[in-house]
C-alpha positions, 0 to 999 in steps of 0.5 A: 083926661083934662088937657093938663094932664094930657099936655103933661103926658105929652111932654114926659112922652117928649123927654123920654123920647129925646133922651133915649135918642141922644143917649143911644146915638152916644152909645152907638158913636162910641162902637163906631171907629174912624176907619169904619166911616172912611171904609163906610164912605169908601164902599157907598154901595150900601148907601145907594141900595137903602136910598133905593129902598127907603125913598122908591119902593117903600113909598110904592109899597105904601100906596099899593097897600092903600090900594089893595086893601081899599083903606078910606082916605084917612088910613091910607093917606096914614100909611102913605105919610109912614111910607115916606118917612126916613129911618128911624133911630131905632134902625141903629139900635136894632143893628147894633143888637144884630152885630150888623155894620152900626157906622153904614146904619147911623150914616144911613139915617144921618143920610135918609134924614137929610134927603127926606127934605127933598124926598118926602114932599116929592113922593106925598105929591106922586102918590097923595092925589089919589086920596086929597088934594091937600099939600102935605106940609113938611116939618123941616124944623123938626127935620132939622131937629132929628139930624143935630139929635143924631149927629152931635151925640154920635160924634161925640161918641165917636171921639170917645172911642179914639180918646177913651177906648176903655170907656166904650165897653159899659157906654155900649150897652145903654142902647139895652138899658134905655129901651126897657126903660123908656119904650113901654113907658113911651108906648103907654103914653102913646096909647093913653093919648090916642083913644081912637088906638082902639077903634082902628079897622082891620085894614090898618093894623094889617099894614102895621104888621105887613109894611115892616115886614115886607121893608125888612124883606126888601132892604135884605134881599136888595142888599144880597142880591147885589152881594153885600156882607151880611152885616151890612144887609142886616143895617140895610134892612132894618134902615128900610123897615124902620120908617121914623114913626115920630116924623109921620106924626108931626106931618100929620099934625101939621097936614091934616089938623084942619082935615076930618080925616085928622084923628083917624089919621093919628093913631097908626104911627103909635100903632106902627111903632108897636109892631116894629119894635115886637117885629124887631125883637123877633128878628133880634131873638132869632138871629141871637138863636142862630148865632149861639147854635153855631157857637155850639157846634 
């Protein structure tokens, strides 16, 4: 493929991206009530154990996977970049279609996104000397980026639901709409532009597979074991295996570009992105299982 055509890709990649994030953070503002945000942040529990849980034990996760597995340096250090990242967006949709607590999900990610400034940089400088002695460069742009992305849209939502309660019912249901409409045709583009998708070792589709799982598996027993509602265990868990797949590529891009460690290191977010969303839906299809089996009865 021409670099044309591969640029072109690239943005519609873009666009698709950003305007399923903007329209699913509406979607998710307008379920959101301001009595959910002041009991949210009356009750900050739920916050602490994700912070705990996203920016401590899945870094650790992350290197001991690299570790364990003996992954080269290029995997490893991409594992260890994922590990770091905050949650995603998809945390919020995914919680959304578990009935979980939204407001603590979206807040968490506004949360983690803003603390990720501080933290990334901090744990790729724990756990990163092991495999280089190159700095990791952090994209507080992008950063930056993601939190107005989330907050205006979100906020917004928000007000509708206070000025136009009517409205919110149809708004809702676009979190369903744009993810059959924009993932696989985003996932498609991703694996075109990504050749080396299909040269990965065994090692690193592993940890695709174990490092969503073992984050869903934490953030849920985390939260249980210090008896919080099941809603909000749901919001905590997918907030801790969710890592921003987007934000791993960019400190890629702008870290190891120069590396050649750089194009082995590209494909695992994509990879990662895959595996969450397949996990994710299992995870949805069950509890939908669970819920109307006892609806039966």
């Amino acid at each position: 493929m021409g670099p044309n055509g591969g640029g072109n890709l690239t943005l519609v990649s873009q666009i698709l991206a950003t305007s399923s994030l903007v329209m699913a953070m509406l979607s998710m503002g307008v379920t959101i009530d301001f009595k959910d945000i002041k009991e949210t942040f009356r009750h900050p529990a739920g916050f602490f154990i994700g912070m705990a849980s996203q920016f401590i034990l899945m870094p650790l996760i992350g290197f001991c996977l690299g570790l364990v597995l003996k992954l080269e340096a290029a995997g490893a250090l991409s594992v260890l970049v994922l590990s770091c990242c905050p949650g995603g967006a998809l945390s919020n949709v995914f919680t959304y279609f578990t009935n979980g607590d939204v407001c603590l999900s979206v807040s968490m990610t506004t949360v983690s996104t803003a603390a990720a400034l501080g933290m990334m940089p901090l744990n790729l400088f724990i756990y990163s000397r092991v495999w280089t002695s190159e700095s990791a460069v952090i994209p507080y742009l992008d950063i930056f980026t993601t939190l107005v992305t989330i907050l205006i849209p979100v906020s917004f939502g928000v007000f509708l639901n206070w000025w136009k309660k009517a409205w919110t019912t149809w708004i809702s249901r676009i979190p369903l709409v744009l993810m059959v409409l924009t993932t696989i045709p985003s996932m498609t583009v991703a694996i075109v532009l990504s050749p080396t998708f299909y040269k990965a070792g065994w090692g690193l589709w592993l940890c695709s597979v174990i490092l969503p799982a073992q984050g869903f598996a934490i953030g849920y027993g985390f939260a249980l074991l210090l008896r919080q509602p099941h809603a909000k265990c749901r919001a905590i868990a997918f907030e801790t295996g969710l890592q921003n797949s987007g934000l791993a590529w960019t400190v890629t891009l702008l870290s190891f570009a120069d590396s050649p460690l750089f194009l082995d290191m590209l494909f695992l977010p994509i990879l990662y992105l895959f595996f969450i969303t397949f996990e994710s839906l299992i995870l949805i299809g069950l509890y939908r299982c669970v819920v109307y089996t006892r609806e039966d009865k």
